[in-house]
C-alpha positions in Angstrom: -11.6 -6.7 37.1 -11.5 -4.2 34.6 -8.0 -2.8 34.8 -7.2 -6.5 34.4 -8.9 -6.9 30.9 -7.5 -3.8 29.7 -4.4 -4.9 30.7 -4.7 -8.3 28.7 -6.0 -6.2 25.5 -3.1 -3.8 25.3 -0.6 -6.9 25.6 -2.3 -8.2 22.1 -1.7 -6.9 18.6 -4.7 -5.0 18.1 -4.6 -3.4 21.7 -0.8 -2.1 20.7 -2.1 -1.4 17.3 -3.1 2.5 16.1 -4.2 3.5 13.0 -2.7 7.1 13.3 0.2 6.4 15.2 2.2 3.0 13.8 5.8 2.5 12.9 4.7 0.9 9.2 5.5 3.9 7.5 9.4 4.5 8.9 9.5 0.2 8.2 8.6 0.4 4.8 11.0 3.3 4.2 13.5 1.2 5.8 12.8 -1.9 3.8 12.9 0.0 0.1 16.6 1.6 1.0 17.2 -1.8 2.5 16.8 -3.2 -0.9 18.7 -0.7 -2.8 21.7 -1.3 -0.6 21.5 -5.2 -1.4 21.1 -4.2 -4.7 24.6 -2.4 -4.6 26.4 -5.6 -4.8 25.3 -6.9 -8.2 24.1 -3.8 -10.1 27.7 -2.1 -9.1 30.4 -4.5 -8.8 29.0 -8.0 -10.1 29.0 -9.4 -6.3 26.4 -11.6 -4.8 23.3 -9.4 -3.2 24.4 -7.9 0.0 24.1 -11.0 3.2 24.1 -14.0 1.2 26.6 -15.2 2.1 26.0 -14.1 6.0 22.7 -16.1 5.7 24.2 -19.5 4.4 22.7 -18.7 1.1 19.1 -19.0 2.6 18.6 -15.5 1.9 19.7 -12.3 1.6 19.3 -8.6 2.7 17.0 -7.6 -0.5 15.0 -10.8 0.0 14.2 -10.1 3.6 13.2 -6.7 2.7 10.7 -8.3 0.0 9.4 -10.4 2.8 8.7 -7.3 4.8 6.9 -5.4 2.4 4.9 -8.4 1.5 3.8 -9.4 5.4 3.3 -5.3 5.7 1.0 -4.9 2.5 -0.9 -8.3 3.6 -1.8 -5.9 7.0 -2.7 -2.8 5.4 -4.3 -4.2 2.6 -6.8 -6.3 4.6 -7.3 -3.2 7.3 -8.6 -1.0 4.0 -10.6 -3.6 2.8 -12.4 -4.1 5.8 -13.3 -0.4 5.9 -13.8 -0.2 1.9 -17.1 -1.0 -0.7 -15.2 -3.0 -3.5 -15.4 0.0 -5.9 -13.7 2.0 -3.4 -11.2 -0.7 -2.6 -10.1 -1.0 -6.5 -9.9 2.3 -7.0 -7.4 3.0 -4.7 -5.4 -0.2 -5.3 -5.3 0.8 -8.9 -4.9 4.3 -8.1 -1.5 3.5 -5.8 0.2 1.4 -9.0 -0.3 2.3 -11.8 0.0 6.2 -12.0 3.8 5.9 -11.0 4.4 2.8 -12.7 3.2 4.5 -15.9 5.5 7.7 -15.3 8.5 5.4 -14.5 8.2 3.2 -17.7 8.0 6.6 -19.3 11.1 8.4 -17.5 13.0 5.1 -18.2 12.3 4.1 -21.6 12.5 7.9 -22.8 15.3 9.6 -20.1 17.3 7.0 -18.8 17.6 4.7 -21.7 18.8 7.5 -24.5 21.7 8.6 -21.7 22.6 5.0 -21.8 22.5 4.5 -25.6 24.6 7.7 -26.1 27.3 6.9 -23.4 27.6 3.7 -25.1 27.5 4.2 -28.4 27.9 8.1 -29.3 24.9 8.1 -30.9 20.7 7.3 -31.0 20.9 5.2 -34.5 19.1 2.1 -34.1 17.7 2.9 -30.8 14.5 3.8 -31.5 13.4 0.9 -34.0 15.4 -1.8 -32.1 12.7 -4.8 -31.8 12.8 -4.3 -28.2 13.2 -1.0 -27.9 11.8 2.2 -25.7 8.5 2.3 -27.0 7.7 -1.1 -27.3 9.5 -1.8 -23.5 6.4 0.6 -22.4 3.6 -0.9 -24.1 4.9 -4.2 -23.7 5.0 -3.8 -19.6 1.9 -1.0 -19.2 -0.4 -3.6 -17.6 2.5 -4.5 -14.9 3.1 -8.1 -16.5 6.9 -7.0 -17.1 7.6 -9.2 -20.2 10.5 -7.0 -21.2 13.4 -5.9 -18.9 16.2 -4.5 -21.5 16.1 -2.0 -24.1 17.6 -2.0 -27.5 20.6 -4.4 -26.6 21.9 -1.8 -23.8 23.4 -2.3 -20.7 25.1 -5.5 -21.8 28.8 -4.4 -20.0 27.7 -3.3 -16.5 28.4 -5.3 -13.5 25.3 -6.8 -13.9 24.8 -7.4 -17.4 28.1 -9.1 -17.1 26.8 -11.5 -14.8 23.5 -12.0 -16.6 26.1 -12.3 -20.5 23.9 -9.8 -22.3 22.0 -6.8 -21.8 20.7 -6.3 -19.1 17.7 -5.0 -17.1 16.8 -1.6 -17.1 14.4 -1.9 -13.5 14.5 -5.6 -12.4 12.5 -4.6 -9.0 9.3 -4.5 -10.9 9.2 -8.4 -11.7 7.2 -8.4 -8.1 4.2 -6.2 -9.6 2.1 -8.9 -10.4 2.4 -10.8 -7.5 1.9 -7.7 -6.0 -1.5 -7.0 -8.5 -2.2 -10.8 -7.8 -2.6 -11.0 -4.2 -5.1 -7.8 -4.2 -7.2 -9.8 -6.5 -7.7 -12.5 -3.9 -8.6 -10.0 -1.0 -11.1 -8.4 -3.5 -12.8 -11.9 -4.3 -13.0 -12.3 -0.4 -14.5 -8.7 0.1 -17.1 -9.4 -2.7 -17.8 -13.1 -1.5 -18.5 -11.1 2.1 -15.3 -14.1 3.4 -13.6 -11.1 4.7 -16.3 -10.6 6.9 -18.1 -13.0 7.8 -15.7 -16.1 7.4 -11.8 -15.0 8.2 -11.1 -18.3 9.0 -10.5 -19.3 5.4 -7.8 -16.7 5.1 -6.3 -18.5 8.5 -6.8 -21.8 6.9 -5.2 -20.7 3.8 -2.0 -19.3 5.6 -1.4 -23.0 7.3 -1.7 -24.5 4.0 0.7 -22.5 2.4 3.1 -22.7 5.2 2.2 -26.6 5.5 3.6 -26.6 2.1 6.7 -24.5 2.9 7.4 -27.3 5.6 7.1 -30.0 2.6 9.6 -28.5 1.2 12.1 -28.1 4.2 11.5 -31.5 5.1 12.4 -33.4 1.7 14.8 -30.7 1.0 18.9 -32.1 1.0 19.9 -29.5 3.6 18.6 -27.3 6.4 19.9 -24.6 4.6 19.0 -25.3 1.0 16.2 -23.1 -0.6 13.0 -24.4 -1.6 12.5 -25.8 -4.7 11.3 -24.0 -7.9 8.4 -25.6 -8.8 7.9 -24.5 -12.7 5.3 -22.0 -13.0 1.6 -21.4 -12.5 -0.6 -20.0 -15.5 -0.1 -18.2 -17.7 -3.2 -16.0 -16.5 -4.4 -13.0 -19.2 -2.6 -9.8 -18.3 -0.6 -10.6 -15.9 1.1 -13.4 -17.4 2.4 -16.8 -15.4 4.0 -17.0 -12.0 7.2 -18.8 -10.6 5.6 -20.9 -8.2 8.4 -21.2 -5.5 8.1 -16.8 -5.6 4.1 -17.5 -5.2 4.1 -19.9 -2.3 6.5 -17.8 -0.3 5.1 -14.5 -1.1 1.8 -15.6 -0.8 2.9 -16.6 2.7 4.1 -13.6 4.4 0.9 -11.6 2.2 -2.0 -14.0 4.1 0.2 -14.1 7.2 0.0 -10.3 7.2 -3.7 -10.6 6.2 -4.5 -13.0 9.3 -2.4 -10.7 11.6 -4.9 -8.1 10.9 -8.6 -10.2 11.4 -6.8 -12.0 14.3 -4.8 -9.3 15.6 -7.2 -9.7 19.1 -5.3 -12.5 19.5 -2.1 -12.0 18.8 0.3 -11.3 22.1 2.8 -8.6 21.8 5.2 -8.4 24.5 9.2 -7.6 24.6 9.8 -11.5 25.8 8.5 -13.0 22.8 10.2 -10.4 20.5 13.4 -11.6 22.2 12.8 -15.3 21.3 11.9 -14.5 18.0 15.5 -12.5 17.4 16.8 -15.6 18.8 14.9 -17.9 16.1 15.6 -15.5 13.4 19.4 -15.4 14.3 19.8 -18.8 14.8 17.6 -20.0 11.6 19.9 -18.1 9.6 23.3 -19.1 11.1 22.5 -22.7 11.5 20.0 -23.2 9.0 16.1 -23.7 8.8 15.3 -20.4 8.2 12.3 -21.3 5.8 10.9 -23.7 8.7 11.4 -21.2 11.9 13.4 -18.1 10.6 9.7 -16.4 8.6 7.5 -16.8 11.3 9.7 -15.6 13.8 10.8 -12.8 10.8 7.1 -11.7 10.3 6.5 -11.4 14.5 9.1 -8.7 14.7 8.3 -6.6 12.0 4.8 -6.4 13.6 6.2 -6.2 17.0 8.6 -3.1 15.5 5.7 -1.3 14.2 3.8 -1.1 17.1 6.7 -1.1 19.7 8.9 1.7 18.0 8.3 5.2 19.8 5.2 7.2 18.1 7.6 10.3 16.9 8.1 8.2 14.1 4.7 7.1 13.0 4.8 10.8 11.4 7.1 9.2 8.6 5.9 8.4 5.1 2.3 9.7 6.8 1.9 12.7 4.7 4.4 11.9 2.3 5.4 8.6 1.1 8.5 8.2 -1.1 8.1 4.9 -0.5 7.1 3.4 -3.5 9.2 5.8 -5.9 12.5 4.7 -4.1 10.5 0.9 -4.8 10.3 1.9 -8.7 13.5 4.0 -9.4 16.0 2.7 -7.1 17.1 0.0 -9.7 17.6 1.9 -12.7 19.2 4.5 -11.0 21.6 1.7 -9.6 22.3 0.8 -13.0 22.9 4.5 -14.3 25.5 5.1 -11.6 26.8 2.1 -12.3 27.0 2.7 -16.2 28.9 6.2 -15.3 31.5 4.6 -13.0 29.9 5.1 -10.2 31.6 1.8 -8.7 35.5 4.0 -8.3 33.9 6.1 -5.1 33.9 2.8 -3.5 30.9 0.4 -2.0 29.9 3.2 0.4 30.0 6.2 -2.3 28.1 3.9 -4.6 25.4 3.2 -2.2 25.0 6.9 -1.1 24.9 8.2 -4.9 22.1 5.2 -5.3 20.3 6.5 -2.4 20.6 10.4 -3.2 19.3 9.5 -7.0 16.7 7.0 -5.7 15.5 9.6 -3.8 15.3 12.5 -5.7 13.3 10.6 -8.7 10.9 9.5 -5.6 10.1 12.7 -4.5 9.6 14.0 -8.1 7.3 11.0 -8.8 5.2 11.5 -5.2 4.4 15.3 -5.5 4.1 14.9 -9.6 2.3 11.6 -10.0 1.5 9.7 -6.9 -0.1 12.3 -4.7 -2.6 14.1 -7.2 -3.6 10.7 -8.4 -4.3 9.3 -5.6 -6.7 12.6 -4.9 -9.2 10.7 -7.3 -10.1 8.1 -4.7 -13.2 10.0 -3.9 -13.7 12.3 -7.2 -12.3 14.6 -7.9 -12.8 18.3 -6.3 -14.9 19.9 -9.5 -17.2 17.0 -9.1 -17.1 17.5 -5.2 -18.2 21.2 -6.0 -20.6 20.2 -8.3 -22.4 17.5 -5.6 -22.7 20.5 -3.2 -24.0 23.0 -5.3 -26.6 20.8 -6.3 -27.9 20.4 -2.6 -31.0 22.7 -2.3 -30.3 24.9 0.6 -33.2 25.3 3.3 -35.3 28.0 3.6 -35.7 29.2 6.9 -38.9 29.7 8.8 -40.4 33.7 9.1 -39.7 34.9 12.6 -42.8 35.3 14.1 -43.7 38.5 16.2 -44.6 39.0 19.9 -47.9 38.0 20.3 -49.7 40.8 22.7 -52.5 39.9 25.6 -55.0 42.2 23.4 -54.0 39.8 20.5 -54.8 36.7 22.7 -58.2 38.2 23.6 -59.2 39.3 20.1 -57.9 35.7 19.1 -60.2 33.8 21.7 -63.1 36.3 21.7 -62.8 37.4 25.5 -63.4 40.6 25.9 -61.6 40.9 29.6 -64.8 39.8 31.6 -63.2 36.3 32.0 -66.1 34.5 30.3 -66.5 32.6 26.8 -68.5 34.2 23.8 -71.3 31.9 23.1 -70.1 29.2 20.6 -66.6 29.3 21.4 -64.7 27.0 20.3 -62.0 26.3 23.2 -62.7 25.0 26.5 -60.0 26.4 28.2 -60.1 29.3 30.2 -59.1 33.0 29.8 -57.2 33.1 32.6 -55.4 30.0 31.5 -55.1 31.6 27.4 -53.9 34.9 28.9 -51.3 33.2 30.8 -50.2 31.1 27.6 -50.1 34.3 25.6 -47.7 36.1 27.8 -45.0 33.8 27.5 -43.2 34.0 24.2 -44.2 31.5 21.8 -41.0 28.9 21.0 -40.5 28.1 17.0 -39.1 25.3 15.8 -36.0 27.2 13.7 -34.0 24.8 11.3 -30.8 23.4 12.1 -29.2 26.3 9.6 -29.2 30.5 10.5 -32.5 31.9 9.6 -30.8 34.4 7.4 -30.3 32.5 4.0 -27.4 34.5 2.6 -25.6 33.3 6.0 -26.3 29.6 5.3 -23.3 27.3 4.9 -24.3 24.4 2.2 -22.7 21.0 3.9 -19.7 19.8 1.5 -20.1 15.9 1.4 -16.7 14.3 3.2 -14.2 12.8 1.9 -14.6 9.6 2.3 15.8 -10.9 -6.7 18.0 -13.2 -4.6 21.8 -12.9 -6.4 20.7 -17.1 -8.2 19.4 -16.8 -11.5 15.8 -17.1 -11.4 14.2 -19.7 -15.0 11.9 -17.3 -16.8 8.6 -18.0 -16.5 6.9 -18.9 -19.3 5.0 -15.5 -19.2 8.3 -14.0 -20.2 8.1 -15.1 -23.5 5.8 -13.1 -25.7 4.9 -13.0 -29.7 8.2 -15.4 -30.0 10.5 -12.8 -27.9 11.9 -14.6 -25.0 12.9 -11.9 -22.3 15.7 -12.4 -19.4 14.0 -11.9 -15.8 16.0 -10.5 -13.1 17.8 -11.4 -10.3 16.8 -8.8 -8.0 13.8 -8.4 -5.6 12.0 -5.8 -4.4 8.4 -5.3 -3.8 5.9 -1.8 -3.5 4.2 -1.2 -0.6 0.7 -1.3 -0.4 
């Protein structure tokens, strides 16, 4: 009976499912050079994204790789709330954003943009006070609302900013930040509502509506193959600004479908058969059409099937370090820098490998310099670590008692050897049986430390874009300033 329960538990999601050893890592890696490959057709040679036109204009490489990191961060996300306090849980989502973001907007409005101004125009005059210029392009996008995309007119004849007629953006992958920012919020309102925990069916029942919604849409649509409709958009909402609300349904999809794969993961079969019929239903969806009907659900099974299928050498990847989100944050305007420099004559394959090479070196500049220290903070930092354990009064240990002697025992009970009791004494027991007691050596209770306290150890507490124009939202559009959104997707992983 028992080898057949086990046997049904390690055929579901969770039984399949390690926390140390998981193929997530490797995916997400995957997924953000995935996108910068799509990216190479626009950003170098004014082409559609990279599959579009494979996928009967459903989709695209880029955008599959945005579902991916979405459905992946809806997992993890939910797996480290369920083990976090809310203050924890903030702390490290804030922690994993905003450090990097902060030291990209930086390295781009201060490093990347002044090459560009001087390869275009010989000179810096009129960069720095341009009304949307460097400084204003980091202030303007610090809190991840990305109202501002170009800086001081530039990058108006690259591929891309020929296809957008004006200058162009400088990192168009970061337009997904506040969905990104957006979707944490909810799983922090169902952590500190206790939904999380006591009540996951309301994330269930809040996947099947938005995917009850997605099927409205298929169904009234013209075509099998025609994308969803746009909607208009939802807010705006302080900080972060309004969302497009066909990017919100669909997103938010693949986010609570990852976040339900998670509480429900005891449920979920994982087997080699249905990964084959989902391949089949993913091919087909996007050959024939109804990819937004069968092609994501079948999508989001194999990426979970992958990242518990793929052989556990790999779950070593992005573990102990994670370039990850710096190839998220700099692939696109290194893209456009390579681009600006001509980057396009070594050819599509030259271009994407120079993307790659530059992606990556920024990413492993921004992990070891920004990303890695900060997130040290998610449980103080060490000085304040110190400081907690030199506070902690050490224990004093307990004298070691000497032998105690048979002479000692008699003086002690008043016996002088004749085997009889002084008159008045106190004990009832007998010599014979107080002798006996007193030549066995006496067991102390000794503290859990040494005895000697300069050889006590204080404990040290633990440590815990599709290639179609998107409408701008209306968040775009700040202080009478209306700002170009990209065409480009990309997403950071959680």
């Amino acid at each position: 009976m028992q080898p057949k329960l086990d046997e049904q538990r390690s055929a579901t999601l969770q039984g399949r499912y390690s926390a140390q050893h998981n193929a997530f890592g490797v995916l997400r890696l995957a997924l953000a050079c995935g996108v910068i490959i799509a990216h190479a057709g626009p950003l170098g040679f004014g082409q559609h994204n990279l599959g579009a036109a494979t996928f009967g204009r459903q989709s695209d490489l880029g955008t599959l790789c945005l579902y991916g990191f979405f459905l992946i961060s809806g997992f993890l996300i939910t797996d480290s709330a369920l083990r976090s306090t809310l203050r924890q849980y903030v702390r490290a989502r804030l922690l994993r954003v905003f450090p990097g973001l902060w030291a990209c907007l930086l390295v781009t409005a201060l490093v990347f943009a002044p090459l560009a101004a001087l390869y275009e125009n010989g000179t810096l005059d009129g960069f720095w006070g341009h009304p949307e210029g460097p400084f204003d392009y980091v202030t303007t996008n610090i809190l991840a609302s990305m109202e501002q995309f170009p800086i001081s007119g530039l990058l108006a004849e690259t591929p891309y900013g020929l296809i957008v007629g004006g200058p162009s953006a400088f990192d168009g992958s970061l337009w997904t930040l506040r969905y990104d920012l957006a979707f944490y919020g909810i799983v922090g309102i169902l952590v500190v509502t206790s939904v999380l925990h006591r009540a996951p069916r309301a994330v269930l029942v809040l996947t099947g509506i938005c995917y009850a919604l997605i099927l409205r849409d298929f169904f009234t649509a013209p075509t099998w193959s025609a994308r969803p409709p746009q909607h208009g958009a939802i807010g705006p909402f302080p900080l972060l600004g309004a969302f497009a609300a066909d990017w919100t349904l669909m997103l938010g999809f693949l986010f609570l479908l990852g976040a339900a794969a998670r509480l429900y993961a005891h449920r979920i079969p994982m087997n080699r058969d249905l990964a084959v019929l989902a391949g089949v239903a993913l091919v087909g969806s996007l050959w024939l059409g109804g990819f937004f009907a069968v092609g994501l659900p079948a999508f989001a099974y194999l990426v979970l099937f992958a990242a518990v299928a793929l052989p556990k050498r790999l779950s070593g990847i992005s573990r102990r370090h994670d370039y990850t989100y710096g190839l998220y944050i700099y692939g696109f305007p290194v893209q456009q820098m390579v681009a600006l420099f001509g980057g396009a004559r070594f050819g599509m394959v030259g271009y994407i490998l120079l993307s790659l090479l530059g992606a990556l070196v920024f990413a492993v500049l921004s992990w070891h310099l920004v990303e890695r220290p900060a997130l040290g903070f998610k449980t103080g930092s060490g000085r304040a670590r110190h400081r907690r354990a030199s506070r902690t009064p050490s224990r004093r240990p307990l004298p070691i008692p000497s032998p105690v002697s048979v002479a000692d025992a008699e003086a002690r009970t008043g016996t002088g050897g004749t085997g009889r009791h002084k008159a008045g004494a106190r004990h009832s027991r007998s010599t014979k049986d107080i002798l006996a007691t007193a030549a066995k050596p006496r067991r102390v209770k000794r503290p859990t430390g040494t005895a000697a306290s300069f050889l006590a150890v204080p404990k040290r507490p633990g440590k815990d874009l599709p290639f179609d124009p998107v409408p701008t939202p209306t968040s775009h559009t700040r202080a009478g300033r209306s700002h170009r959104a990209p065409t480009t997707s990309v997403t950071p992983p959680g």
